[in-house]
C-alpha positions in Angstrom: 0.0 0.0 0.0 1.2 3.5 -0.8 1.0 6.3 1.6 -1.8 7.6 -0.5 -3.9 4.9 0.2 -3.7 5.3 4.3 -3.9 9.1 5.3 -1.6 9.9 7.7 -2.6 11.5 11.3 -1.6 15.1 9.9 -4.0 14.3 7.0 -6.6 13.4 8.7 -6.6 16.3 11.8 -5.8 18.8 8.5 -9.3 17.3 7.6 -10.7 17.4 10.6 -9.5 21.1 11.8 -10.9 22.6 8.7 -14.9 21.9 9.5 -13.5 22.9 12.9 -12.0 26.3 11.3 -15.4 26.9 9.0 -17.4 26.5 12.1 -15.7 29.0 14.4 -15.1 31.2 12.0 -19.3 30.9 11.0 -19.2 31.5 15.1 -17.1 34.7 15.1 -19.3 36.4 12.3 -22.3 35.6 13.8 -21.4 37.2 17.0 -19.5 40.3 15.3 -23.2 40.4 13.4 -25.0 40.4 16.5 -22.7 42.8 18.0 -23.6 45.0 15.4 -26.8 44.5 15.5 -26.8 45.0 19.1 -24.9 48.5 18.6 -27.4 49.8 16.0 -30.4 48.7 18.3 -28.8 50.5 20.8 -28.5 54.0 18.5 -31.7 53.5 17.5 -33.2 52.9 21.1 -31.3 55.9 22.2 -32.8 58.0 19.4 -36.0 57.0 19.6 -35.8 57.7 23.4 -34.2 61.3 22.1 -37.0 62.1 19.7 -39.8 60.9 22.8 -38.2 63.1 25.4 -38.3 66.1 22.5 -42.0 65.4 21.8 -42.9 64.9 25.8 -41.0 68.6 26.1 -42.8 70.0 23.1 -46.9 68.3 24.4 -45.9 69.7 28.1 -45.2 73.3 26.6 -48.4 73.4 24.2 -50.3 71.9 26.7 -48.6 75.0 29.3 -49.2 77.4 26.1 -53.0 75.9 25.6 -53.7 76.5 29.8 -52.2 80.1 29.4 -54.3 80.8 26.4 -57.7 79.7 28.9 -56.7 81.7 31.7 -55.9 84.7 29.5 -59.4 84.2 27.7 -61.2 83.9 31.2 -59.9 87.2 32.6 -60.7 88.8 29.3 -64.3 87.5 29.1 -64.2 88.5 33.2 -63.5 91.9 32.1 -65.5 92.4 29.1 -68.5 91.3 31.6 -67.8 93.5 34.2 -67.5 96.7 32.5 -70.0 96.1 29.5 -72.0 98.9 30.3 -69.0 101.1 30.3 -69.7 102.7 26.9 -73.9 102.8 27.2 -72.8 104.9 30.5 -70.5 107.2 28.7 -73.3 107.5 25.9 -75.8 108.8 28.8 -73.8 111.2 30.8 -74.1 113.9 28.6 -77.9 113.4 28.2 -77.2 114.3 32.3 -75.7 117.2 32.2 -77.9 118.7 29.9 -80.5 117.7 32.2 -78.8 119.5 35.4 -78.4 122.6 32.7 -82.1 122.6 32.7 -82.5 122.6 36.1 -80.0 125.3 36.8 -82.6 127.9 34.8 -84.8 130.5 37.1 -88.7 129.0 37.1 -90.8 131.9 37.5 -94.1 130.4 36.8 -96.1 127.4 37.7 -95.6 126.2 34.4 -91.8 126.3 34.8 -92.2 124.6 37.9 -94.0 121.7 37.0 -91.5 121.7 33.5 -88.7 121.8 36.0 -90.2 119.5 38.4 -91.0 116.9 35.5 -86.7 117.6 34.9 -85.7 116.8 38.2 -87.6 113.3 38.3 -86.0 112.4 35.1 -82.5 113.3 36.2 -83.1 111.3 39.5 -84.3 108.1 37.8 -81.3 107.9 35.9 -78.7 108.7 38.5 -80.7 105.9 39.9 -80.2 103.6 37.2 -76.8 104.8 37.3 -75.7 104.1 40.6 -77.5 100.4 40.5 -75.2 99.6 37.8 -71.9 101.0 39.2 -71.7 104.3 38.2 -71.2 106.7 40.8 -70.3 110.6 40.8 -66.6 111.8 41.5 -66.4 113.6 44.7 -64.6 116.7 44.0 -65.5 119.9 45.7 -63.2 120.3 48.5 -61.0 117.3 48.3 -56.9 117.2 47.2 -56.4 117.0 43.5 -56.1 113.4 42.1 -55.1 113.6 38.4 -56.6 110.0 37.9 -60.1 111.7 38.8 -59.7 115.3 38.2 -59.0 117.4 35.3 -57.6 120.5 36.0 -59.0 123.0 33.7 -57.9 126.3 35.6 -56.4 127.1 38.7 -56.2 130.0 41.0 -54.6 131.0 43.7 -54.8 129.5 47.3 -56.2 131.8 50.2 -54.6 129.5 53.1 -52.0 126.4 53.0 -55.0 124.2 53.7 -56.6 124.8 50.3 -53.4 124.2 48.7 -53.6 121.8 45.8 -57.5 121.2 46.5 -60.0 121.3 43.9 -62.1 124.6 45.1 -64.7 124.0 42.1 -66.1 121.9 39.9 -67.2 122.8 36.4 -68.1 119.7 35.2 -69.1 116.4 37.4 -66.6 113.1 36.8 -68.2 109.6 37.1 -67.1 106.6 38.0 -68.2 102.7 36.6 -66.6 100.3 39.0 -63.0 100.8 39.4 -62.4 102.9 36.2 -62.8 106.3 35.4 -65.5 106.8 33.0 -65.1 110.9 33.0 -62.8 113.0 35.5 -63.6 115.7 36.8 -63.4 118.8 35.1 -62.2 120.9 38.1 -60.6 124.4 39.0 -57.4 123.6 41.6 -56.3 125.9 44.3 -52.4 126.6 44.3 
């Protein structure tokens, strides 16, 4: 028999090894793929996670901007509520003082007098109406000049240091509605 015939021990572990060789080397590259895998699933986890905590960030700020936008609503419907009548009382205050005008005339005869009377009952029914909706007159005679009630139209001069920067008379009543001015006083101020 020739050596050919019988493989030798190094022949036969060559053979052997190389299966052996294929296998781990099928081994290696299926954990380098996983590995690899692995490290893109871990990218993508950590930009996924990235892009929620952006989106949690950006609902928790419209949601913020949406609650802002309701508050800011509420007071403006709050204050468009309470003052609503603002400009209907503006409208009527000069119907007022035309009224007081009227009064201010001499009544001679009984005429006058029941003319004037008739006047006087108007002009107290609608200071009436006025004051049950919240407009009030600006006390002025007497008091110390407040530029965010008073309009100083003329002054004169003081006659003691009391009177000193006090209104000393009124030429035109200023009302009120609520907290607001609705018409300062037209006023003459002592200096």
């Amino acid at each position: 028999m020739s050596k050919e015939e019988f493989p030798s021990e190094k022949n036969l572990d060559e053979k052997d090894a190389a299966p052996k060789k294929k296998k781990a080397k099928a081994k290696a590259k299926k954990e380098e793929t996983k590995k690899d895998d692995s490290a893109k699933l871990t990218t993508e986890i950590e930009k996924l996670q990235k892009n929620n905590k952006e989106l949690e960030d950006k609902y928790l700020r419209s949601e913020a901007e949406i609650q802002n936008m309701q508050n800011r609503y509420s007071k403006e419907s709050a204050q468009l509520i309470k003052y609503e009548s603002q400009s209907l009382a503006k409208d009527i205050l000069p119907a007022m003082d035309n009224l007081e005008r009227a009064l201010s005339v001499k009544a001679d005869d009984d005429v006058s007098k029941q003319l004037k009377k008739g006047v006087q009952m108007t002009l107290d029914s609608l200071v009436k109406a006025m004051k049950d909706h919240g407009v009030v007159e600006i006390d002025a005679e007497g008091v110390k000049f407040d530029p965010t009630l008073h309009q100083a139209v003329q002054t004169v001069a003081a006659k003691n240091d009391d009177q000193k920067d006090h209104v000393v008379q009124v030429l035109q009543k200023g009302y009120q509605y609520k907290d607001r001015t609705l018409r300062p006083a037209m006023v003459v101020v002592a200096q």
